[in-house]
C-alpha positions in Angstrom: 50.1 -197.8 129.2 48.3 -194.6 127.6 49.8 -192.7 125.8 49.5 -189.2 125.4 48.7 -186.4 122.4 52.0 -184.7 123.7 54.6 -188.4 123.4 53.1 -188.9 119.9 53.8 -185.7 119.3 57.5 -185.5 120.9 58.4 -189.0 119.1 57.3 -188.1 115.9 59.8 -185.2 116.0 62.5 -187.6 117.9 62.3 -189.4 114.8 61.8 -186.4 112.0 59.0 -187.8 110.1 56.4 -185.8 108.8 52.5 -186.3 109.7 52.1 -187.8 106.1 55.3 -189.9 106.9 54.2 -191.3 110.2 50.6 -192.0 108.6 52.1 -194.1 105.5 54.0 -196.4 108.0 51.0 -196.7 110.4 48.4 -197.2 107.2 46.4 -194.7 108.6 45.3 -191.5 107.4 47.1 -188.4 108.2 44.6 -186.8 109.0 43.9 -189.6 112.0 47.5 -188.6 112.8 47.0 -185.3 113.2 43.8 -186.2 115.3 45.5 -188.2 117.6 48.4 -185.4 118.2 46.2 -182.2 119.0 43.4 -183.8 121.7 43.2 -182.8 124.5 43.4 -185.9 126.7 45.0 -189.3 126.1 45.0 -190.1 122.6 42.1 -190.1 121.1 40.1 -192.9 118.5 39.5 -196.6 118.1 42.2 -198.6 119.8 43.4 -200.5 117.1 44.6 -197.1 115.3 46.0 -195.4 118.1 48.0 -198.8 118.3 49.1 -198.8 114.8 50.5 -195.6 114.9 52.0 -196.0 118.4 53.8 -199.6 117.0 55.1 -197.5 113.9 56.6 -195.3 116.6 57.8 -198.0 118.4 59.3 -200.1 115.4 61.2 -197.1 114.1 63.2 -197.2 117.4 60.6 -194.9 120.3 60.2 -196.0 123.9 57.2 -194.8 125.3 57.9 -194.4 129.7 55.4 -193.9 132.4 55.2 -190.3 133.1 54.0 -189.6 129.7 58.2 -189.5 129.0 58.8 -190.6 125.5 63.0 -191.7 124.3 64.9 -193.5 121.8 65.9 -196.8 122.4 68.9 -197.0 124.0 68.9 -193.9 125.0 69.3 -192.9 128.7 69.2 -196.3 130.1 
């Protein structure tokens, strides 16, 4: 599934971490976060980078749903 500048976006506020935040826990950069989160189109970048941020997402608790939906787990099941 791709995901989208807007569910990055949306689940690092779900989850109230900073840019800086969400970059320490994906060992990126943040300014590769902040990359990914204003494109245009689907996120944006090597593979491998958008993946690392989108598992730190994803291992603090974000499900990412077709429809470029974005909730926390257990949430509206």
């Amino acid at each position: 599934m791709t995901v989208t500048p807007a569910q990055f976006r949306a689940a690092r506020a779900m989850l109230n971490l900073s840019r800086a935040d969400l970059a320490e826990r994906a060992n990126v950069s943040r300014k590769t976060v902040e990359r990914i989160e204003v494109a245009e189109a689907a996120a944006p970048g090597r593979y491998a980078t958008t993946g690392a941020v989108q598992g730190a997402l994803e291992a603090a608790g974000v499900v990412f749903t077709e429809g470029q939906g974005v909730r926390l787990q257990g949430a509206g099941r």
